[in-house]
Residue frames relative to the residue before (quaternion, step in Angstrom):
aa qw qx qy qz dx dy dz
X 1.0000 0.0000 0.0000 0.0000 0.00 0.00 0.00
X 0.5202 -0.6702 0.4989 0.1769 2.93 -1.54 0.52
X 0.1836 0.8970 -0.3921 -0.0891 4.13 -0.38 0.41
X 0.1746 -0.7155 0.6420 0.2131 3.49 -0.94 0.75
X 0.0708 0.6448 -0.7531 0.1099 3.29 -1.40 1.10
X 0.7766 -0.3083 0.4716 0.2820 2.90 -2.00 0.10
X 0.4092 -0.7123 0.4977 0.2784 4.01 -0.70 1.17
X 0.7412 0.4240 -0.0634 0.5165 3.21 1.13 -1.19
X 0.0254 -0.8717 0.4879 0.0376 3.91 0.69 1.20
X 0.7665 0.4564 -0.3582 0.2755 3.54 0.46 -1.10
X 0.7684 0.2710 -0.1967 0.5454 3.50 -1.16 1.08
X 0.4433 0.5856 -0.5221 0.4335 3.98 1.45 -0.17
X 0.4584 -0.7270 0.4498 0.2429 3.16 -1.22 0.65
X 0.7993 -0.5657 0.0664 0.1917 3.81 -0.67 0.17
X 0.1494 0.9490 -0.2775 0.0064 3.21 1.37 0.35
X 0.5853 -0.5719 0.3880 0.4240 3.88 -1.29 0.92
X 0.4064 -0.7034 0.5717 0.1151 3.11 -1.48 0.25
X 0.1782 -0.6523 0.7341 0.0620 3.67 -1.18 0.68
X 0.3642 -0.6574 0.6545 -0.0826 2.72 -1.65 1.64
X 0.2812 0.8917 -0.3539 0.0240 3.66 -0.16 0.46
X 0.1730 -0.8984 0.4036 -0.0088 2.96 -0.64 1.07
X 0.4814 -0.8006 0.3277 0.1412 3.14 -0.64 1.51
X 0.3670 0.8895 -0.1679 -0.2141 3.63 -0.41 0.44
X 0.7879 -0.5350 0.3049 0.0044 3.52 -1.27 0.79
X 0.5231 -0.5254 0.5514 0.3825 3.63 1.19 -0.51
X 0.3998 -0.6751 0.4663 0.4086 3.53 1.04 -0.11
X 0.6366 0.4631 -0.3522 0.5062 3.98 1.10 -0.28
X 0.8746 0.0673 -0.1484 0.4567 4.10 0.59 0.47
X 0.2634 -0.7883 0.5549 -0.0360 3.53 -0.63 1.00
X 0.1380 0.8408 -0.5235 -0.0061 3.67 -0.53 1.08
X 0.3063 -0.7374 0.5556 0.2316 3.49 0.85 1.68
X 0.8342 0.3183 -0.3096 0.3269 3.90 -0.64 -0.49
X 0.5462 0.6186 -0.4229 0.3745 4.20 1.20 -0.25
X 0.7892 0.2199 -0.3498 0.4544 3.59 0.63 0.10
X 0.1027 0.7795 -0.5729 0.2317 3.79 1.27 0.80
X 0.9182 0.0837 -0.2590 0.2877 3.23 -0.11 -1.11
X 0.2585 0.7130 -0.4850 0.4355 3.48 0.83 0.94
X 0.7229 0.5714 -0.1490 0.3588 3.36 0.89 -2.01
X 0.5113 0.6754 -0.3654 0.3858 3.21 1.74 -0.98
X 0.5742 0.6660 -0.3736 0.2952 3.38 0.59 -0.80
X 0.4571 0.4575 -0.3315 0.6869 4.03 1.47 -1.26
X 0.7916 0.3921 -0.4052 0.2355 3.55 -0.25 -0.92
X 0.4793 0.6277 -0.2374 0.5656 3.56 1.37 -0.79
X 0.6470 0.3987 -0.2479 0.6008 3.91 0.91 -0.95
X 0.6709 -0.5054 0.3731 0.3940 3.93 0.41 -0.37
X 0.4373 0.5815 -0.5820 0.3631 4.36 0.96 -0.63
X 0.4527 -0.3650 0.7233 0.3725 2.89 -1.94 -0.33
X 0.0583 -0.7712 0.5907 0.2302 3.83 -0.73 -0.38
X 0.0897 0.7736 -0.6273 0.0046 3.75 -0.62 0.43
X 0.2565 -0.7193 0.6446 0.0373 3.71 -0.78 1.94
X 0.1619 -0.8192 0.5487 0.0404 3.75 -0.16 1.56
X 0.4779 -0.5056 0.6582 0.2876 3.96 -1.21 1.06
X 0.1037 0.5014 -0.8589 -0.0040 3.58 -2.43 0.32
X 0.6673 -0.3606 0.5668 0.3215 2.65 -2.27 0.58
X 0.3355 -0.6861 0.6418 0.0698 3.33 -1.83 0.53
X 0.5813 -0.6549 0.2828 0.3915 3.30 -1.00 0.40
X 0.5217 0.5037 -0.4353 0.5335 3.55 1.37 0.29
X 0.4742 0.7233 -0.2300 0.4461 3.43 1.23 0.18
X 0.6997 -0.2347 0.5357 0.4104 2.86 0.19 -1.82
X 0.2022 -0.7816 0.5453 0.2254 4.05 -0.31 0.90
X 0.7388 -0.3119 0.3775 0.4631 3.63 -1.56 -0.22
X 0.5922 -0.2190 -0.7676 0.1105 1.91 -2.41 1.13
X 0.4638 0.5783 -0.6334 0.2219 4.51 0.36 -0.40
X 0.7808 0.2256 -0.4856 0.3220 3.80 -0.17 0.02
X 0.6406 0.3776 -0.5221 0.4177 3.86 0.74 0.38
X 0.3535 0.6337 -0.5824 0.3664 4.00 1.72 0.35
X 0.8584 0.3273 -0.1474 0.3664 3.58 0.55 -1.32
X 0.4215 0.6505 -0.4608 0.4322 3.30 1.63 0.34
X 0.6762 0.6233 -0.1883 0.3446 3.26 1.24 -1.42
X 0.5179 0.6319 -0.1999 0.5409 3.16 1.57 -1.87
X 0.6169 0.5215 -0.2720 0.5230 4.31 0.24 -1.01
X 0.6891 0.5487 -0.2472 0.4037 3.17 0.48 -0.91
X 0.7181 0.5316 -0.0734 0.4432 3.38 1.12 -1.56
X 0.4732 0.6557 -0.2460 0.5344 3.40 1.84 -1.17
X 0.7981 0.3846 -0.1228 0.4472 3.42 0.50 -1.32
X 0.6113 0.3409 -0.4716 0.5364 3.57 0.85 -0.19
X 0.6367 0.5833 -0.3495 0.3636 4.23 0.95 -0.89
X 0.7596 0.1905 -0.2035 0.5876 3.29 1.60 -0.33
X 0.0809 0.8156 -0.5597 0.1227 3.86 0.21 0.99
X 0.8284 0.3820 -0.2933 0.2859 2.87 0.67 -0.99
X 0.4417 0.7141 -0.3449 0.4195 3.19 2.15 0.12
X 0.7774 0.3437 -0.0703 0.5221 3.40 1.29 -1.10
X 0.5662 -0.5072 0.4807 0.4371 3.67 0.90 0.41
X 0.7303 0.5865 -0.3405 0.0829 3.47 -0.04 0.04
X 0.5247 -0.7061 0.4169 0.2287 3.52 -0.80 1.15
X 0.2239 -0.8238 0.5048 0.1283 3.63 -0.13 0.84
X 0.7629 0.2667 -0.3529 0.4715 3.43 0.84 0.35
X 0.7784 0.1468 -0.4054 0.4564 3.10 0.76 1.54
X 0.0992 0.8708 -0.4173 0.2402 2.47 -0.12 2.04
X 0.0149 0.8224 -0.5579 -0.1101 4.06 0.06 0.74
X 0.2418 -0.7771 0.5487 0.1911 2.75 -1.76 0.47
X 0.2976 -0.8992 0.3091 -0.0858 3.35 -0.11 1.23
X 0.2208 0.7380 -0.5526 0.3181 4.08 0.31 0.89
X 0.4393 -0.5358 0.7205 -0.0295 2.74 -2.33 1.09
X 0.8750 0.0374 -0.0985 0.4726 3.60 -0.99 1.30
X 0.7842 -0.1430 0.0651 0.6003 3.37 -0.84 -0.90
X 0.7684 0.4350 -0.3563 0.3056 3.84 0.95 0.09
X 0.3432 0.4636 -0.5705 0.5846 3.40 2.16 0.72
X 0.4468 0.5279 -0.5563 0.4607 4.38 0.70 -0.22
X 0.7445 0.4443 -0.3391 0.3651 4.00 0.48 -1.02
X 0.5237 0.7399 -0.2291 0.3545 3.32 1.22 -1.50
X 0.7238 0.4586 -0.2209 0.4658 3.11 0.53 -1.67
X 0.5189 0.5583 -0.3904 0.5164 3.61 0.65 -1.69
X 0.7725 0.4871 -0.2579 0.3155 3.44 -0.48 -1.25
X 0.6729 0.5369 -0.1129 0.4963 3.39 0.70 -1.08
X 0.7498 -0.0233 -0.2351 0.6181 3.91 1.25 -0.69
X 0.6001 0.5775 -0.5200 0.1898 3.73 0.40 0.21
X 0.3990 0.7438 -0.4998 0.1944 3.66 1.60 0.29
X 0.7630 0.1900 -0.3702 0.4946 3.58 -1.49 1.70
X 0.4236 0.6750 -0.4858 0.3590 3.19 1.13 0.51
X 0.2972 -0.7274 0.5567 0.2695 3.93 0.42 0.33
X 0.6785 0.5168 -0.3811 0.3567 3.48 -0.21 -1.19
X 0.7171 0.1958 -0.2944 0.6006 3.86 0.00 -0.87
X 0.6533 0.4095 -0.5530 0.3158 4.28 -0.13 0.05
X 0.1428 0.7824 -0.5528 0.2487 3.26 -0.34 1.11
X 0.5409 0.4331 -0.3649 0.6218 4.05 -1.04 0.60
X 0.8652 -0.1939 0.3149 0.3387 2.97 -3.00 -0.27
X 0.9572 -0.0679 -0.0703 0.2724 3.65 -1.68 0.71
X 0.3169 -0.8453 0.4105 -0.1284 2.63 0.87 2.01
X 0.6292 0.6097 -0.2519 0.4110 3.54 1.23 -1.34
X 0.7679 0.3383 -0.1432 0.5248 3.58 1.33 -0.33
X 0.4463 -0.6792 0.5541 0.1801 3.46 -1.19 0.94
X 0.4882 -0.7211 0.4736 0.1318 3.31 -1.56 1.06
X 0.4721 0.7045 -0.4524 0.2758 3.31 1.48 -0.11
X 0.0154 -0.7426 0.6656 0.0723 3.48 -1.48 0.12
X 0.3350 -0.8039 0.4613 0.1693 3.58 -1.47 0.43
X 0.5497 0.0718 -0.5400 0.6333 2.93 0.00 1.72
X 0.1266 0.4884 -0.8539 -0.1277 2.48 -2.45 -0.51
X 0.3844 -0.5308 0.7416 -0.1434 2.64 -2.66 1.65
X 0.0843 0.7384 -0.6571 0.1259 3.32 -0.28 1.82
X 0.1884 -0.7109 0.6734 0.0756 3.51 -0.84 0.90
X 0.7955 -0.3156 0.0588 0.5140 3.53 -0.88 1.39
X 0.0428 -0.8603 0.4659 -0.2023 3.63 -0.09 0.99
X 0.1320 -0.7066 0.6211 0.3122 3.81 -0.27 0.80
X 0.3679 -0.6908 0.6182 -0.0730 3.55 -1.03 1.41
X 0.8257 -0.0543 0.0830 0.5553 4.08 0.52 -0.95
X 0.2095 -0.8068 0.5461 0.0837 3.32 -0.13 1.78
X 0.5417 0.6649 -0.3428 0.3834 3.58 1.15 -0.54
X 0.7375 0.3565 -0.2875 0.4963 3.69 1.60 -0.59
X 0.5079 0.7908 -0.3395 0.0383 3.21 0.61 -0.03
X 0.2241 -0.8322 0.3853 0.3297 4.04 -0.30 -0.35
X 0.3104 -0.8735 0.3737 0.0322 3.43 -0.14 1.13
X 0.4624 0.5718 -0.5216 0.4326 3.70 -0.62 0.79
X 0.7281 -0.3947 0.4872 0.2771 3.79 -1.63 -0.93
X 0.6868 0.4700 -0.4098 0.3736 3.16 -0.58 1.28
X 0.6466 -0.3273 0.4323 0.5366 3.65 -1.54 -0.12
X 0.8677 -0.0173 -0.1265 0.4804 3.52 -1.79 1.29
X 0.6075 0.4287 -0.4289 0.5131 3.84 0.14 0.66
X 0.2498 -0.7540 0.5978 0.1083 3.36 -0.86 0.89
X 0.4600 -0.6656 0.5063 0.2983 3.15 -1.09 1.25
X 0.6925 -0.5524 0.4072 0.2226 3.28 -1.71 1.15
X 0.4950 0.7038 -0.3554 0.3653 3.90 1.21 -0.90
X 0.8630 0.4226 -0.1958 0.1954 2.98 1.15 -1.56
X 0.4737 0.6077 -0.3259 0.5479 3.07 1.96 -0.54
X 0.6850 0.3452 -0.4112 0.4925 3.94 0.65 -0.42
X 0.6801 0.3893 -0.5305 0.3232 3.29 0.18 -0.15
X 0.5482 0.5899 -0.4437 0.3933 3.63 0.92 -0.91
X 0.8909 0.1098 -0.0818 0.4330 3.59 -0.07 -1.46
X 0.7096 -0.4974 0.3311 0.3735 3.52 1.03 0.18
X 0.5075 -0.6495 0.4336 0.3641 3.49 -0.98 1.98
X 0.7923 0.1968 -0.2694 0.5109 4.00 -1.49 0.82
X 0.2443 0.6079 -0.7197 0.2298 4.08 0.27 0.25
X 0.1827 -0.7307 0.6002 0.2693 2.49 -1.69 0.25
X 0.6963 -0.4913 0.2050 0.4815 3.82 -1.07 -0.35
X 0.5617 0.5131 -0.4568 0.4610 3.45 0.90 0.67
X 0.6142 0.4894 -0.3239 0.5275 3.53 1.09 0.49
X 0.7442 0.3079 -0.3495 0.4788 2.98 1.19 -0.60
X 0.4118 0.6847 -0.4787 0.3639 3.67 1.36 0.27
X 0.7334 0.4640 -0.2891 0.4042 3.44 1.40 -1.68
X 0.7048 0.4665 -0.3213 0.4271 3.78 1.00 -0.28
X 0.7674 0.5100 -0.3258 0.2119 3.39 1.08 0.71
X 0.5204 -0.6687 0.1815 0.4991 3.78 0.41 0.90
X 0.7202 0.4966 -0.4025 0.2697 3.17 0.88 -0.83
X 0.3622 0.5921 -0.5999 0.3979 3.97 1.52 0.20
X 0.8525 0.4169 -0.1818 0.2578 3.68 -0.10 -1.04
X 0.2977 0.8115 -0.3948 0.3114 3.35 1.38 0.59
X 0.0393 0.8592 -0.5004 0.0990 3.64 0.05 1.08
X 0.5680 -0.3811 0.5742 0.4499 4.06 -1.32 0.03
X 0.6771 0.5212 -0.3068 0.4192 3.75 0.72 -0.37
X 0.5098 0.8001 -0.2647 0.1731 3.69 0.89 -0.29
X 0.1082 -0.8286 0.4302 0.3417 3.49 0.38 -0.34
X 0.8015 -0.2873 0.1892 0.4892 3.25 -1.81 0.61
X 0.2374 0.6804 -0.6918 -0.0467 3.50 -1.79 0.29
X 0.2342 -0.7134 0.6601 0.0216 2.98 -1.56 1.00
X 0.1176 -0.8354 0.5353 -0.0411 3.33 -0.86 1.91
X 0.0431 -0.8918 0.4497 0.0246 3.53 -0.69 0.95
X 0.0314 0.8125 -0.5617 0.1527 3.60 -0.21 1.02
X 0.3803 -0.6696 0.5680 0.2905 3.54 -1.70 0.82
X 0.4821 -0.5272 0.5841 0.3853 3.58 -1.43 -0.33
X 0.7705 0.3319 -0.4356 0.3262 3.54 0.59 0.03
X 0.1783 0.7365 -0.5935 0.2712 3.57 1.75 0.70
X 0.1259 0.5869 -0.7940 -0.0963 3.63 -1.44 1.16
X 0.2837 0.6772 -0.5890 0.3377 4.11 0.46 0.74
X 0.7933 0.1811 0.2285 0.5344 2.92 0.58 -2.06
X 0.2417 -0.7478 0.5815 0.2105 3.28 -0.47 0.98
X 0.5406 -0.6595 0.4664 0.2352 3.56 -1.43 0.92
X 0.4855 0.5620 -0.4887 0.4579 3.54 1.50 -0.16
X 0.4864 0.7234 -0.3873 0.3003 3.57 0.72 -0.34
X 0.7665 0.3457 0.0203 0.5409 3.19 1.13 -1.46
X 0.5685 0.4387 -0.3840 0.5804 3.29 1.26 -0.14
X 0.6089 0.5136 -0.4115 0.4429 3.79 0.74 -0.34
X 0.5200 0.6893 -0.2793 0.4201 3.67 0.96 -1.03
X 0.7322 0.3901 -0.1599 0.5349 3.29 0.88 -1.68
X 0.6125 0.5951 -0.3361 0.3973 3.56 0.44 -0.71
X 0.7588 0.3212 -0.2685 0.4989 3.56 0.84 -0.92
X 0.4119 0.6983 -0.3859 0.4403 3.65 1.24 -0.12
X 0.6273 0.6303 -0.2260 0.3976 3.04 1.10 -1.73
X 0.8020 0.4173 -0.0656 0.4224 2.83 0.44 -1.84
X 0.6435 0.4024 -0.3830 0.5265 3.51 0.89 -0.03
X 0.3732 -0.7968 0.3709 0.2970 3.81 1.27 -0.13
X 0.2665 0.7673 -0.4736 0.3406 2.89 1.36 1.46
X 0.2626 -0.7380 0.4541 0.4244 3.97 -0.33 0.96
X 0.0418 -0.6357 0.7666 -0.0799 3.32 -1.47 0.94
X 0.0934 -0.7039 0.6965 0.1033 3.36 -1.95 -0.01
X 0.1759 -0.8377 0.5097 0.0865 3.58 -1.11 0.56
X 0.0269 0.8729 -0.4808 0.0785 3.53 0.24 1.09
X 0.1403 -0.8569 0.4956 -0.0209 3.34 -0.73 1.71
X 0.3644 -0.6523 0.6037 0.2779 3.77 -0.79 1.01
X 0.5142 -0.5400 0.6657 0.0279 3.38 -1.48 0.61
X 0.7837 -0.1397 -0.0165 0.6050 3.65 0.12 1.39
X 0.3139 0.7120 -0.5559 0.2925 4.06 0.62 0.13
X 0.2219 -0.7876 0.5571 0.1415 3.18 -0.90 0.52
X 0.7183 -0.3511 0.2260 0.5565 3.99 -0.15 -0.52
X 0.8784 -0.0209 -0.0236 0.4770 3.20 -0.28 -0.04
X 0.2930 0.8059 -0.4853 0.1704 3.55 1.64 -0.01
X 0.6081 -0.5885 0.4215 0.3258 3.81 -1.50 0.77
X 0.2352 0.6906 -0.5579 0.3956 3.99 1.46 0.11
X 0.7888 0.4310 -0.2129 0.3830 3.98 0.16 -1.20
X 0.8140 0.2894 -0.1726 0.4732 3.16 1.25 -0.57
X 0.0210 0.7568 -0.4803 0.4428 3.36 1.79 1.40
X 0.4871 -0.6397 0.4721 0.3615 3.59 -1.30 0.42
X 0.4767 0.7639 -0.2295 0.3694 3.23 1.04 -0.57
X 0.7813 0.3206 -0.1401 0.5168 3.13 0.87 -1.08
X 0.6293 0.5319 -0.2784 0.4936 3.40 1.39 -1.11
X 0.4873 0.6310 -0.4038 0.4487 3.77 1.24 -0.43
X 0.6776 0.6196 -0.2088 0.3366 3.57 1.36 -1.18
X 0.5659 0.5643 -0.1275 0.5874 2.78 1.56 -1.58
X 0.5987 0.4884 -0.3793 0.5092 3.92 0.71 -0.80
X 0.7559 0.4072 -0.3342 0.3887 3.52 0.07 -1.26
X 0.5134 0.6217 -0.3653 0.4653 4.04 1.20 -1.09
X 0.7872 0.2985 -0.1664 0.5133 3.61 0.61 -0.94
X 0.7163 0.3229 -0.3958 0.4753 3.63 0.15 0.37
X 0.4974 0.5433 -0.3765 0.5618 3.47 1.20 0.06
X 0.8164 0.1596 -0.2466 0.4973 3.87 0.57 -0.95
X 0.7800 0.4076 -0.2854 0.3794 3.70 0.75 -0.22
């Protein structure tokens, strides 16, 4: 992983932390391509840490939300190294890493995916920031074209011949409880990667479980376009997190 902290740690007082995850198609991971963007939380006071996972040329689901989780644990086992406040802590990703974010965000006490170094700590955190995220692999439509996700990607993520109970267990919207914590989901209308029903489903079951959430849509955005990463919007994301953490 990647961290921004404070040059000057000893005696620095405590500050939340962003988790972030970078993402890639689930098939490539550049921990350091949305640094200077991230600076911006860092400029606001977070700690930020952009965490590496296995890919799908790697390794299929659950092994990138094992080492999403594991990162997570690193950073609460070392706080006091990094200034960081362990009870406010979000985890935060773009694409297949708002897919990690989420996971993260409701699979805390789930044993099965906590697995690896500092076991002695939990992976949960309170919030999470998913930026156009696949959310329900179970809905998706597969093949070629605008708003249809190409079939490669679901085999590479959970493996070629899954079936739809795997792709139920790798998707956030199974683990949606009255227990959740805050999330804030952002997505354009001109996303043909990611369909926006994706995120609007996410939010809906939040809703309905009467979990606070929020859904904020760009107007012509495209996937990953630099519209989201506008002050404006990150101001949003600032205020969303200092309100719940």
């Amino acid at each position: 992983m990647d961290i921004i902290a404070p040059k000057q740690r000893e005696g620095h007082e405590k500050c939340p932390l962003i988790v972030w995850f970078c993402g890639g198609a689930y098939r490539v991971v550049d921990r350091s391509v949305w640094l200077p963007e991230l600076t911006y939380f860092a400029r606001k006071g977070y700690i930020v840490a952009s965490v590496e996972y296995r890919t799908s040329n790697e390794a299929v689901f659950p092994d990138p939300l094992i080492d999403a989780k594991a990162a997570v644990r690193f950073l609460k086992a070392h706080a006091e190294e990094f200034c960081i406040d362990t009870d406010r802590i979000c985890a935060m990703g773009e694409s297949a890493g708002g897919t990690i974010a989420g996971l993260i965000g409701l699979t805390a006490g789930n044993k099965e995916f906590e697995q690896g170094d500092f076991t002695e700590y939990d992976s949960s955190v309170k919030a999470v920031v998913d930026f156009y995220g696949l959310m329900d692999l179970t809905e998706l439509e597969m093949g070629e074209g605008n708003d249809i996700v190409p079939s490669w990607t679901m085999e590479e993520f959970l493996g070629v011949g899954y079936t739809p109970a795997a792709a139920e267990r790798a998707s956030a919207v199974s683990y949606v409880t009255k227990a959740a914590p805050p999330f804030l989901i952002l997505h354009g209308d001109g996303d043909v990667l990611v369909p926006m029903a994706q995120s609007e489903m996410l939010y809906e079951k939040l809703q309905q479980m009467g979990v606070e959430s929020g859904l904020y849509i760009i107007k012509g955005a495209e996937h990953g376009d630099d519209a989201f990463y506008q002050d404006r919007v990150l101001d949003r994301v600032d205020r969303f997190l200092r309100r719940v953490l």
